[in-house]
C-alpha positions in Angstrom: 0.0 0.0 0.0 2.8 2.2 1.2 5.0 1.6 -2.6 1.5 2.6 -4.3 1.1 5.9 -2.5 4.6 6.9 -2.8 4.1 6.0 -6.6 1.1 8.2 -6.8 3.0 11.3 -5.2 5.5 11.0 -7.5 3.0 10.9 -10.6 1.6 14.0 -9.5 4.6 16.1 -8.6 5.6 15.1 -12.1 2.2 16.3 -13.2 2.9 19.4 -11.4 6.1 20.0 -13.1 5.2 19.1 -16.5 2.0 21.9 -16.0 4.4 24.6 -14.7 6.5 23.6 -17.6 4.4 23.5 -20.5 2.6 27.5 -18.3 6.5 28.7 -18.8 7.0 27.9 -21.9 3.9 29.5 -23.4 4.2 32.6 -21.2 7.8 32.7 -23.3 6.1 32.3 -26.7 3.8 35.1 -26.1 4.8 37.6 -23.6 2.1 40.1 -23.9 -1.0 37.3 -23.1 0.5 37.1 -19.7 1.8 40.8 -18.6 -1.5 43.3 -18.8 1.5 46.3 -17.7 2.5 46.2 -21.1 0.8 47.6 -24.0 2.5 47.3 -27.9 3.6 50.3 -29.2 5.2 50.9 -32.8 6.3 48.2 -34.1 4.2 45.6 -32.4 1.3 47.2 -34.3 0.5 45.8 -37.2 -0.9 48.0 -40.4 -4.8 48.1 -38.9 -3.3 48.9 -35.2 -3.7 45.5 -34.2 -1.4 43.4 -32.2 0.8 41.5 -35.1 1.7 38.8 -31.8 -0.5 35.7 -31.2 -3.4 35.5 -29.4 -4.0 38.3 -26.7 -6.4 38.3 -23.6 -8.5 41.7 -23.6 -8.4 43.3 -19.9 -11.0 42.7 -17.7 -13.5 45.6 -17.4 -14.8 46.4 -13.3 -18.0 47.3 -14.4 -18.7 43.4 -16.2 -20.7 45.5 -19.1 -23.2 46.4 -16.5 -24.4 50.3 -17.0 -26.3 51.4 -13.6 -29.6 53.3 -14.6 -30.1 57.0 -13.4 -32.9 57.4 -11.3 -35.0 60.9 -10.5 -36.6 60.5 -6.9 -37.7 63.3 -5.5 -36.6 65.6 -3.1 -37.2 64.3 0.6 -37.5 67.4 2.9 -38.6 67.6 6.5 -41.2 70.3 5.7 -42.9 67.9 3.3 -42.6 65.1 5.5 -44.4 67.2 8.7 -47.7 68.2 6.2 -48.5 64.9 5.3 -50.5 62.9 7.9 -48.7 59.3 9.2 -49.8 56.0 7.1 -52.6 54.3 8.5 -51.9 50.8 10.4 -52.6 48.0 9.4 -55.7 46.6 12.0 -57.7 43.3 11.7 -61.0 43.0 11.3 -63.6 41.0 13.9 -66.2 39.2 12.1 -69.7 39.9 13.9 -69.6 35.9 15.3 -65.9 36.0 16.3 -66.2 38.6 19.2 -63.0 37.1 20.6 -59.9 39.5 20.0 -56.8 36.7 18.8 -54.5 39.9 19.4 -55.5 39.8 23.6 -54.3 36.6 24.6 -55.1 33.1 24.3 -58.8 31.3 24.7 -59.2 28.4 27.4 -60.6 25.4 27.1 -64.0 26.6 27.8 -63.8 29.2 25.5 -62.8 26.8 23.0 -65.2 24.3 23.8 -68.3 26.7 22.9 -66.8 28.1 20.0 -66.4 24.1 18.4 -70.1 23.4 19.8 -71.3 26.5 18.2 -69.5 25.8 14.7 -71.2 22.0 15.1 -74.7 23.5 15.3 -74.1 25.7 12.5 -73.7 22.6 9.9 -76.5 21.0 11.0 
């Protein structure tokens, strides 16, 4: 078990190496994919401005494309706010057979009790 495990570490170091190799060797190929300080200039142009260098990667952008709408709201004062009168609140409503306020406290059993037996006599 032990030979296999070492075996396996060894695979992937040389995994590891062979990635960092093959990373080195195209960061040598083509310089300007990999360092965003340096822009071409002159005679890394080509005739239509472009790059005449393999393949470039364009610089990310902080905004992702994303263009935040302007909004108009209008101006809060104090004054305005004083005039107006408060929002209502919001209150429920007691049906004319539920006289019991839920918002008081809880029923007892009694309580309870009458309210099933009056519900029964209702259906029948």
């Amino acid at each position: 078990m032990r030979e296999a495990d070492v075996m396996d570490k060894a695979e992937a170091k040389e995994k590891k190496r062979e990635k960092k190799r093959k990373r080195k060797e195209r960061e040598r190929e083509f310089p300007l994919a990999y360092d965003w300080g340096s822009l071409p200039q002159g005679d890394d142009l080509n005739d239509e401005g472009d790059v005449a260098v393999g393949p470039t990667i364009a610089p990310l952008s902080d905004d992702g494309g994303y263009v935040s709408p302007e909004f108009d709201f209008p101006s809060d004062s104090e004054d305005e706010r004083s005039d107006q009168p408060p929002p209502p609140t919001k209150r429920t409503r007691l049906s004319a057979g539920n006289k019991h306020d839920k918002r008081v406290g809880a029923t007892t059993l009694a309580e309870e009790e009458e309210l099933a037996l009056q519900m029964l006599r209702r259906r029948q």
